[in-house]
C-alpha positions, -999 to +999 in steps of 0.1 A: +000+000+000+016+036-012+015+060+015-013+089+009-001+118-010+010+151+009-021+170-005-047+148+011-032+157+043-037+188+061-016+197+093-029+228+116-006+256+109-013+270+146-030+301+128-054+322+148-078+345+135-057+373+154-031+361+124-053+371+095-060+412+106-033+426+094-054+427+057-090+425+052-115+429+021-147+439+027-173+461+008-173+495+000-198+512+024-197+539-005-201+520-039-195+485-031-168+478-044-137+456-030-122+479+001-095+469+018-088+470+054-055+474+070-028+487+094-025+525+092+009+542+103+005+557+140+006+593+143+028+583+176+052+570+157+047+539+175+048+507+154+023+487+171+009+459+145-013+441+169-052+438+175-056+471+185-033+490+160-043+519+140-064+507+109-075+521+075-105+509+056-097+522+012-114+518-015-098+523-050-129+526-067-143+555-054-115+570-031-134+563-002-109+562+028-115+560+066-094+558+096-100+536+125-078+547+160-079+527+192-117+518+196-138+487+202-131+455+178-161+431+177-144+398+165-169+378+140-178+344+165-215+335+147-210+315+116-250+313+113-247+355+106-234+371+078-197+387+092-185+420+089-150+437+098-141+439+133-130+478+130-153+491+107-180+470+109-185+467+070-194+428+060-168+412+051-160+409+011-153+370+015-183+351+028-210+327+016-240+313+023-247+278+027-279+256+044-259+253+074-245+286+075-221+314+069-185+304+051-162+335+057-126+351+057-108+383+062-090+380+037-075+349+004-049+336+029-076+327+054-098+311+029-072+294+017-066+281+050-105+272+054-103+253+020-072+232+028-084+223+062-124+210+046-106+191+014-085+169+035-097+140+040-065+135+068-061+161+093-040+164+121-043+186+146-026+199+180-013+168+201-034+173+234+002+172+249+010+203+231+006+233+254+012+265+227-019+275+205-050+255+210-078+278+195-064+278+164-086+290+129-093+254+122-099+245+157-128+272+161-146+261+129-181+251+136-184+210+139-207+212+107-177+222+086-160+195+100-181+169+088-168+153+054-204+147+045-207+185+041-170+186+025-186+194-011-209+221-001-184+242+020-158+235-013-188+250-033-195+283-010-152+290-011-157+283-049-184+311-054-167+335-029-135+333-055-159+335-084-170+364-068-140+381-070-135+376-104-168+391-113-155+422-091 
């Protein structure tokens, strides 16, 4: 018996959620268009890049540009909701619909991520003996996305989300 190809298997890159701010695409509030959200430079001149560093929301379509400075983040946790951004609070550019619920990302890294993790018919996660990241992206995805019975339809709500930004 051949072992099973590397691309059946998916090991958990330890990624959290926190991992995937840094860049996020969302709709334009103003003509709904792809915006992106990201780190703005501090006025401070400090060079904080975590959770609660400055952030801009731009759009290249119509110029729209916001700033976001050291306010409340409301992290998406309901996956039967559409999400928005956690700054801005603008739904998220990257999400999909299925009968169980809501497929989204912040931004093509973290859907890739998402897409790996449902394809594989292997994966491996933490060891239980493992004391460094347990919450991990992959971790915190609902138990219905989990299933391989529902493996197809999640792979068909990432599909359209990509299809979607073609069309864009």
């Amino acid at each position: 018996m051949s072992p099973m190809p590397t691309h059946h298997r998916f090991r958990d890159p330890r990624r959290t959620k926190y991992d995937f701010l840094a860049s996020v695409l969302v709709w334009c509030p103003g003509c709904e268009g792809i915006a992106h959200v990201g780190t703005a430079p501090d006025p401070s001149g400090v060079s904080d890049r975590g959770l609660f560093a400055p952030r801009r929301l731009v759009c290249r379509g119509c110029g729209m540009a916001k700033e976001w400075s050291r306010g409340g983040v409301a992290l998406a946790r309901d996956w039967r909701a559409p999400a928005v951004d956690p700054y801005f609070g603008v739904p998220l550019r990257l999400q999909g619909e299925t009968r169980h619920g809501w497929v989204w990302a912040y931004n093509l890294e973290h859907l890739d991520l998402i897409r790996r993790f449902v394809r594989a018919p292997l994966r491996e996660g933490t060891p239980w003996h493992d004391h460094g990241r347990r919450m991990t992206v992959v971790a915190r995805l609902p138990a219905w996305m989990q299933h391989a019975k529902n493996r197809d339809e999640v792979t068909r709500a990432i599909a359209r989300i990509h299809a979607s930004l073609l069309r864009a």
